[in-house]
C-alpha positions, 0 to 999 in steps of 0.5 A: 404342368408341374408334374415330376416322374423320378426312378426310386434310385433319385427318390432315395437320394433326395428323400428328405427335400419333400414335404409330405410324402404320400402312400396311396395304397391301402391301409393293410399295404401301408402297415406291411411298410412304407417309405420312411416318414409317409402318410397314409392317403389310400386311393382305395382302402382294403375292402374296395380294393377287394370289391374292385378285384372281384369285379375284375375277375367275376364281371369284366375290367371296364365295369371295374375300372368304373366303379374303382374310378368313382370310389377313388374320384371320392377318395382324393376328394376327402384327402384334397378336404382334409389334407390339402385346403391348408397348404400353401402354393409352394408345398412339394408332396412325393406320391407313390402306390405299388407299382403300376401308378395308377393309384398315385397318379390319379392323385398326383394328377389331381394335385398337379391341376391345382398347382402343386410341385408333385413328384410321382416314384416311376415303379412306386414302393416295389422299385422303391423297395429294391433301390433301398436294398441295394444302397444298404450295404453302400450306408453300411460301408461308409460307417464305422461302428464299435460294438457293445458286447456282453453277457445277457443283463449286463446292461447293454441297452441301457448303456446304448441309450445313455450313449444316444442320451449323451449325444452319441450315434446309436443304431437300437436294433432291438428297439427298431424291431421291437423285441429284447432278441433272446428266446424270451425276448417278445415284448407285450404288446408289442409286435414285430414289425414286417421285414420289409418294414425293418428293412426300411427302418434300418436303412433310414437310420443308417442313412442318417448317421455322420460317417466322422463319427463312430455308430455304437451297436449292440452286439445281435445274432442275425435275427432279432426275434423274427426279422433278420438283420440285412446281411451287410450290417451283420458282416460289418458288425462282425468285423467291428471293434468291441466293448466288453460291458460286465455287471456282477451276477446280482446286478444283473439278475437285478437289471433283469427282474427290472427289465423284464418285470412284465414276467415277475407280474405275470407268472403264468405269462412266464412259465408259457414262455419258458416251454420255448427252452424245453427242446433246448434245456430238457423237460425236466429242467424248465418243469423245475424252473415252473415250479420255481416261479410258481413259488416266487423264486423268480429270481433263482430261475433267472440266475438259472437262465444266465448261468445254464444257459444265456452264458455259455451260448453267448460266449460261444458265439462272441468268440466264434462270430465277431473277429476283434472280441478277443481285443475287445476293450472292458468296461463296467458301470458302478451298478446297474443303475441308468446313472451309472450307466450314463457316468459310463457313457461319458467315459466311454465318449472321453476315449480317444475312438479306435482306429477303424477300416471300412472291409470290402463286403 
């Protein structure tokens, strides 16, 4: 027998050391989160799982618990077909399901019988899940980060990715929430991933990063769109050292119209989203602003945005929010291009770093 039970605290410290990691649960439970890099080999999947429970409920449990075993008996055998005939005798798989194990034991054991190194997550994703949120603030507190401020379309990610191009540490809180953080910042196409799966994302990236070295971030309000920052990670940014980017106004109406051309191509798509602002801005205004896109004078309302209202709520809450952005060290690009951008990564990386404390949080 080479069956290994581990607490989600040892999981989460030696994540990386296994193979293949793999969640037993259902496809809907898989897509809510999982842990980082896991596969999908669900014991049951959606709709036996509904069949199972009815069974539980409206016949008896011994009647349900045969019919689950015969659909999972099935099940592991399709994935052991497709998944595991190739590998080889020292292959070393995590398995792990909700919480009770039933799931992933049922594999495991399957797995363990043949002859595999299998470890099984004691308490499955749900004790996995709380483990991670409790190491978050430890990753948080042993990074340093310098944070990219500045006004809205004054290039920030794209100063990001040169900086991650260029061979620097970047945590893209944006890109891991798929989502552009202002009020009109939904990407087509793209939706949001679950908090708990941001979470996760957040936490592995954290984990990643070489504390000797300085993590760039962009400057965030405690949601990005509708997931929430984790509260350590905000506090830590908040209390980080800043780079002040700036753009002239034309480049970043520009940058914007490059960015966001999904609205230039689709104006109707644009004029739904502006209804968000009315509350804010009035009836009057983002009727006008309509009007405006309706008559192609797209980049008139952007600059509008900016001016009215991007700029002055952005000011306020850099000054009110982030301790050292009244310090904060400026920096410009030639242009708006991605390589004046990457010219500007270099510089940027050339700069002696600043001195940094972690705060207790």
């Amino acid at each position: 027998m080479s069956l290994t039970i581990l607490n989600a605290a040892e999981v989460l410290a030696q994540l990386g050391s296994y193979d293949t990691i793999i969640d037993a649960r259902s496809e809907g439970e898989f897509a809510l989160d999982h842990l980082p890099g896991a596969v999908n080999w669900p014991t049951l999947n959606d709709e036996e799982r509904v069949l199972v429970g009815t069974m539980y409920v409206q016949v008896n449990q011994f009647e349900a618990k045969k019919r689950g075993a015969a659909i999972a008996a099935r099940n592991i055998a399709s994935h052991i077909e497709h998944h595991v005939i190739d590998k080889p005798r020292d292959w070393k798989p995590l398995a792990y399901c909700w919480r009770g194990g039933k799931r992933s034991g049922s594999l495991s054991l399957i797995l363990d019988q043949i002859g595999f190194r299998v470890t099984l997550v004691e308490g499955g994703y749900k004790a996995f899940r709380a483990a991670m949120l409790v190491d978050i603030p430890r990753q948080v507190g042993r990074l340093n980060f310098e944070v990219i401020c500045g006004t809205t379309g004054s290039g920030k990610t794209r100063l990001l990715q040169a900086l991650a191009l260029a061979g620097a540490q970047v945590l893209d809180l944006e890109a891991l929430a798929s989502h552009r953080s202002s009020v009109l910042g939904a990407i087509p196409g793209q939706p949001q991933p679950s908090q708990k799966h941001f979470d996760s994302l957040v936490w592995d990236a954290l984990r990643k990063f070489d504390p000797a070295r300085v993590v760039y971030v962009e400057s965030e309000s405690k949601k990005v769109g509708n997931v929430s920052i984790p509260t350590a990670l905000v506090e830590r940014m908040r209390a980080s050292p800043c780079l002040d980017l700036t753009l002239p106004m034309p480049e970043r109406v520009g940058l914007l119209m490059e960015d966001y051309d999904f609205f230039v191509q689709d104006p109707a798509h644009f004029c739904e989203r502006l209804d968000v602002l009315t509350e804010l801005r009035g009836k009057a205004v983002v009727n006008a602003w309509k009007q405006q896109v309706g008559a192609g004078e797209v980049s008139c309302v952007v600059h509008d945005l900016l001016t009215q209202h991007y700029d002055p709520v952005y000011l306020q809450s850099m000054q009110r929010n982030f301790a050292q952005y009244g310090t904060a060290r400026a920096i410009a690009p030639s242009n708006r291009s991605i390589q004046a951008m990457q010219r500007l990564a270099l510089e940027i990386l050339e700069q002696p770093q600043h001195e940094t404390t972690t705060p207790q949080l």
